[in-house]
C-alpha positions as CSV (number, residue, x, y, z in Angstrom):
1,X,54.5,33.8,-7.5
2,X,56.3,32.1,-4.8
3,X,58.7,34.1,-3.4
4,X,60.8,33.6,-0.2
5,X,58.5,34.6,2.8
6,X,58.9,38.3,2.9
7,X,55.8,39.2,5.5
8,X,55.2,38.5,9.1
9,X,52.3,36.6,8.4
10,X,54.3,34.2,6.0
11,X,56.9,33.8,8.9
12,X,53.8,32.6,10.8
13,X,52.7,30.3,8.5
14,X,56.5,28.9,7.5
15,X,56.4,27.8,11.6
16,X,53.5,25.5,10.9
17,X,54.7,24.1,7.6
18,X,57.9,22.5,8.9
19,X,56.1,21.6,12.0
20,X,55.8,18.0,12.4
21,X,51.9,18.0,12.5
22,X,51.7,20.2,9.2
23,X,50.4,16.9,7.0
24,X,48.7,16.7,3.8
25,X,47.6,13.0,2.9
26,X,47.3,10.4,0.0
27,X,44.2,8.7,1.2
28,X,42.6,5.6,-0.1
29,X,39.0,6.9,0.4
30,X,37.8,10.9,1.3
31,X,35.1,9.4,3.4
32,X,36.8,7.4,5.3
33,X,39.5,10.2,6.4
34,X,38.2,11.6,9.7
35,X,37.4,15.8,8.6
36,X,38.6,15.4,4.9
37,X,35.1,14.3,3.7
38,X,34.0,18.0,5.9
39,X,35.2,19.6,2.7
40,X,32.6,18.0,0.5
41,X,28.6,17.9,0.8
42,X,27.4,15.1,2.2
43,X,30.4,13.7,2.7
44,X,30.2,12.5,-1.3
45,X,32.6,13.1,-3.7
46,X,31.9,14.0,-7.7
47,X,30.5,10.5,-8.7
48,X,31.0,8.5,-12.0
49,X,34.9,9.3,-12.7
50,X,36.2,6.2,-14.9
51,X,39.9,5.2,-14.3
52,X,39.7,6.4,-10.4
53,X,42.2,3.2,-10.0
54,X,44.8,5.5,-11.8
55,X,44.0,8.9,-10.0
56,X,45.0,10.4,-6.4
57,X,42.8,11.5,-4.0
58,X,44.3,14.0,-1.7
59,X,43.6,15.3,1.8
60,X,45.3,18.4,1.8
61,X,46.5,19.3,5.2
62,X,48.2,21.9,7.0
63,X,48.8,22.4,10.6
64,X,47.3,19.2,11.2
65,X,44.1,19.8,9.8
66,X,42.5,18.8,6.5
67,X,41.7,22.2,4.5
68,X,40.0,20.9,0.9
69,X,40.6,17.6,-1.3
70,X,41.9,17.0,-4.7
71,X,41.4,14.4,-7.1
72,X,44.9,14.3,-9.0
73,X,46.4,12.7,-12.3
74,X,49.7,11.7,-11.5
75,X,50.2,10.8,-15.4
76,X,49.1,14.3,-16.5
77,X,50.9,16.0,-13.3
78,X,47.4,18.0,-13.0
79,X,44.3,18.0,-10.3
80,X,41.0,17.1,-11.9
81,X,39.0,18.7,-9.1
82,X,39.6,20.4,-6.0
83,X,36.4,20.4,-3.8
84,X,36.3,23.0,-0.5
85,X,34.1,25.0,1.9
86,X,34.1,28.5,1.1
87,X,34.9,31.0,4.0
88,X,33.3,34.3,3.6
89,X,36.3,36.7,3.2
90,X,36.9,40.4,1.8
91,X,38.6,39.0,-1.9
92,X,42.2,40.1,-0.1
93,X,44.9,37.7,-2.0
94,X,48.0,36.9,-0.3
95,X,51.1,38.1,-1.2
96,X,54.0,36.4,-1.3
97,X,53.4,33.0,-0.1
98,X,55.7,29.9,-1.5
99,X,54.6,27.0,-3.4
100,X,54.4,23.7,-1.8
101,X,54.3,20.1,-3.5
102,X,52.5,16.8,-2.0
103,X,55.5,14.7,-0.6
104,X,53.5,11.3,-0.9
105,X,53.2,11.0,-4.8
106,X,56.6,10.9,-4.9
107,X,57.6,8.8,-1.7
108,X,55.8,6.4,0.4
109,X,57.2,6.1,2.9
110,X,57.0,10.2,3.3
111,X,55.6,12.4,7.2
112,X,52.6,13.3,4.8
113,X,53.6,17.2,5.4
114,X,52.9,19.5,2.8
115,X,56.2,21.2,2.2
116,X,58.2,23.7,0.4
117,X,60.1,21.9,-2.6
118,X,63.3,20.4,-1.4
119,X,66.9,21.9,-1.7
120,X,68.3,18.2,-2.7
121,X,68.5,17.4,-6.5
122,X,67.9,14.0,-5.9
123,X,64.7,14.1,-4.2
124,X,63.5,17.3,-6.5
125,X,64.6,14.9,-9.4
126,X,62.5,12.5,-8.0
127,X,59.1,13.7,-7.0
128,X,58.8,15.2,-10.9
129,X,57.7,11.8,-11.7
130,X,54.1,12.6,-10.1
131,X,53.7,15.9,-10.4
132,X,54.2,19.5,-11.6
133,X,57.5,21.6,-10.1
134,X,58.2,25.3,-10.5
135,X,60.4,24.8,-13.6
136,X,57.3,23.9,-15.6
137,X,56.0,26.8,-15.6
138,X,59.0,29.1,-15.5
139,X,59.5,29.4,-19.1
140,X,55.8,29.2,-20.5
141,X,54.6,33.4,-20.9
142,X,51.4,32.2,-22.1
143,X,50.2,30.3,-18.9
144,X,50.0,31.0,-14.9
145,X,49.2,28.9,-12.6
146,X,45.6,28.9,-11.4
147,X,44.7,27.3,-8.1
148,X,41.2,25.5,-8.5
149,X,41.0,26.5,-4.6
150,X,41.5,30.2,-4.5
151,X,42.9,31.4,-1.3
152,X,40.3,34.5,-2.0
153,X,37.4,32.4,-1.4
154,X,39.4,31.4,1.8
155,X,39.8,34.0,4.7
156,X,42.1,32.5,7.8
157,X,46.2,32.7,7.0
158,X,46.3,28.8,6.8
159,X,43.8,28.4,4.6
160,X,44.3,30.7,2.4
161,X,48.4,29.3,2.6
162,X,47.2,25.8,1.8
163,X,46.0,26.7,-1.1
164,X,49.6,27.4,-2.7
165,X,50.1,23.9,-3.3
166,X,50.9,22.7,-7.4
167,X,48.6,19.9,-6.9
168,X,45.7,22.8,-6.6
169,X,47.3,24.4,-9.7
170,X,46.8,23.8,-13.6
171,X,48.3,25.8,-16.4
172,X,45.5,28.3,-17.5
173,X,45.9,31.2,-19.9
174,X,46.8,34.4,-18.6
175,X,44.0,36.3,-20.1
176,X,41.6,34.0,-19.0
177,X,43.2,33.8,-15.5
178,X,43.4,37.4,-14.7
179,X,39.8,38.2,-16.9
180,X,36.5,36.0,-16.9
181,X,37.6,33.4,-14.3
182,X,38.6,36.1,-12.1
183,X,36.2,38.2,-12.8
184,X,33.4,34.8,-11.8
185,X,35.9,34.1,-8.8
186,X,34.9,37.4,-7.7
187,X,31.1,37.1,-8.8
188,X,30.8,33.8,-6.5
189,X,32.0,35.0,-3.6
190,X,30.4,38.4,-3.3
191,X,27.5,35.9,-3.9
192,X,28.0,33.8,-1.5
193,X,29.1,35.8,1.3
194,X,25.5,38.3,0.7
195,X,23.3,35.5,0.3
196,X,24.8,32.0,1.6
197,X,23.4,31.6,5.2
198,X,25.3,28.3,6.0
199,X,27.8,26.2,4.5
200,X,29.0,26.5,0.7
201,X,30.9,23.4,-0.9
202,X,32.2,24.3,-4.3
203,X,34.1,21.8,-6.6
204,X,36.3,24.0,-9.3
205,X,37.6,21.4,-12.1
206,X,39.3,20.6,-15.6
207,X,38.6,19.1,-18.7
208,X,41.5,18.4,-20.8
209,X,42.2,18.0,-24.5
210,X,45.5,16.3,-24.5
211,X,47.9,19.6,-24.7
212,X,50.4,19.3,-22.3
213,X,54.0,22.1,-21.0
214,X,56.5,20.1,-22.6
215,X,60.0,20.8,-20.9
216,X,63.7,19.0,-22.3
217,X,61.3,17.2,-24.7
218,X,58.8,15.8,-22.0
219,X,55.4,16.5,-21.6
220,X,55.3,17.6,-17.8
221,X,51.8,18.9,-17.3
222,X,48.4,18.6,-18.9
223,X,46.8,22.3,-20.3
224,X,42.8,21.9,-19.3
225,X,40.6,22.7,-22.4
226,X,37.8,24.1,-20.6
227,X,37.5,25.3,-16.5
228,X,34.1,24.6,-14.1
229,X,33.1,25.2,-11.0
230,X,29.7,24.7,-8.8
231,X,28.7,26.1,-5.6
232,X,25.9,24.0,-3.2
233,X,24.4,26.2,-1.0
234,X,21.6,24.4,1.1
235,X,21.3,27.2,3.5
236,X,20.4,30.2,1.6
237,X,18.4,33.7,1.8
238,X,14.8,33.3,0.3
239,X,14.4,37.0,-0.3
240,X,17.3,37.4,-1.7
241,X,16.9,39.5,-5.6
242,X,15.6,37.5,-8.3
243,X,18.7,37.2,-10.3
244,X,20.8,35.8,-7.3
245,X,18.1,33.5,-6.0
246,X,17.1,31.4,-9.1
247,X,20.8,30.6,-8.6
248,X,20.4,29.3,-5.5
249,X,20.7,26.6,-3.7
250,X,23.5,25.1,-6.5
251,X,24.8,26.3,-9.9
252,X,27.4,25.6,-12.4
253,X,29.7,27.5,-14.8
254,X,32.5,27.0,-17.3
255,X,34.7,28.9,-19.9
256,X,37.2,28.3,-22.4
257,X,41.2,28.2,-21.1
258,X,41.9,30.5,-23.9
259,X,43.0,34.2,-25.0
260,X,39.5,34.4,-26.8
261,X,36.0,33.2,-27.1
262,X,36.4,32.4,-23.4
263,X,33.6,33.9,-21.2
264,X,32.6,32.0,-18.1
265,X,28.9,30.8,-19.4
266,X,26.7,30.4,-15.5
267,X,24.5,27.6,-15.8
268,X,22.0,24.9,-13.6
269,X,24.0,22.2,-12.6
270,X,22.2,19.7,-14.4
271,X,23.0,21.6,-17.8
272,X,27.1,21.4,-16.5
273,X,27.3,17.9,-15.6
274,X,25.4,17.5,-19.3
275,X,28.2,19.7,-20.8
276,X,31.4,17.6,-19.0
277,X,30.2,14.1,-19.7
278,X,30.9,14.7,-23.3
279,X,34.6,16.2,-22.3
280,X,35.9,14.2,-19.4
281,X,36.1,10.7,-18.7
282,X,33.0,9.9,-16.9
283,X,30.2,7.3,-17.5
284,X,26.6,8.2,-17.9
285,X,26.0,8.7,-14.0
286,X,28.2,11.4,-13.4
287,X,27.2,13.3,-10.4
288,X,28.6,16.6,-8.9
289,X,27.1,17.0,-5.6
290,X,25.1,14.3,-3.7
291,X,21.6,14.3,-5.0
292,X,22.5,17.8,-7.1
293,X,22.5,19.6,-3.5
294,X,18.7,18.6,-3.3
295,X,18.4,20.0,-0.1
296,X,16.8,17.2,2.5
297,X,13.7,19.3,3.8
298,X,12.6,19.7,-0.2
């Protein structure tokens, strides 16, 4: 929950965050940022988002290299997506590590690092404009923050530390937090790691309903309705059990940011993208992975 870093492996990683080459990026384009497009298959983003003018697309970078990209609602102080290569890893989560915030939402002229949130009012007071701070969620029992990236589908002490940024965080309901999603969080990545021969890309998004954290009489940060995710696996084991493999090479699944009714529901991507057009703001074409992870020799 972000507290000062207490182990030697968080003295490590606070070394590379105020190193000058510790950058994460407000980028015109993913695919036109040398590495960031690495995080997503084919080098394609989600296709078919309406309003994309208004939205942020992150490279989020730490010791000079792009770790995963976010698509982020400044407005709504909340990530749509996060999309990222999964690194097989033993589920370990890390303890202790500090929040960060993306420094070039809220200044333009800003190095690009991702930092730790700044000591000065002024500049604190000022980068709340375009996006969540710690004080949002301070006083609000009934939400945590959930990263869309997990740092346990991560398994090297960077990546699993960029992760701990609030533009990879939304406001999602404790029981659904620490019960179905992380129970599926878990389900994916013993997947993945038994039966995912090559690269996994996985986009984890939002759809939202309008609630937002109010704070002093402000809305501060939009409350997704609903949580997805989707794995694309071209690369996969053949022989692999029945019940893993028809699940292979790409599959979806969402569930309900509430206390009840809110098991994670698996399902083919086509039947997710089919469920999210009629909750987000996306046209007819909407597109999660290039070609639904089709793989090319198919």
């Amino acid at each position: 929950m972000g507290s000062p870093w207490l182990q030697p492996l968080g003295l490590a990683v606070c070394l590379f965050l105020w190193a000058p080459w510790a950058r994460c990026s407000v980028v015109e384009d993913f695919n036109h940022v040398e590495r960031c497009k690495d995080s997503l298959y084919k080098g394609t983003p989600p296709q078919g988002y309406l309003g994309v003018s208004d939205l942020k697309k992150i490279c989020q970078r730490l010791a000079d290299k792009p770790r995963f990209v976010t698509l982020y609602d400044p407005r709504k102080h909340m990530p749509l997506y996060s999309a990222y290569t999964f690194k097989r890893s033993d589920g370990e989560k890390s303890m202790d590590q500090p929040w960060m915030y993306e420094p070039q939402l809220a200044f333009n002229k800003a190095s690009g690092n991702m930092e730790l949130f700044p000591q000065s009012a002024n500049a604190y007071m000022h980068l709340m404009d375009t996006q969540a701070v710690l004080e949002d969620f301070a006083d609000v029992t009934k939400y945590e923050r959930g990263q869309l990236n997990p740092d346990q589908h991560q398994s090297e002490p960077l990546d699993k530390a960029a992760t701990y940024t609030l533009t990879n965080t939304v406001p999602q309901v404790r029981e659904f937090n620490n019960g179905p999603w992380l129970q599926h969080e878990e389900r994916i990545r013993k997947r993945l790691n038994n039966y995912c021969l090559g690269k996994a890309y996985l986009i984890t998004g939002v759809t939202s309903s309008g609630n937002m954290i109010r704070r002093d009489n402000q809305n501060r940060v939009g409350i997704p309705e609903y949580m997805w995710t989707a794995y694309c696996c071209p690369d996969y084991d053949h022989n692999a059990p029945y019940l893993e493999r028809y699940r292979l090479p790409v599959f979806g699944a969402y569930g309900l940011n509430d206390r009840v009714s809110n098991a994670m529901v698996e399902v083919p991507i086509k039947t997710l993208e089919k469920f999210l057009k009629g909750r987000m703001d996306v046209d007819k074409n909407y597109q999660i992975f290039f070609n639904d992870c089709v793989p090319d020799d198919i």
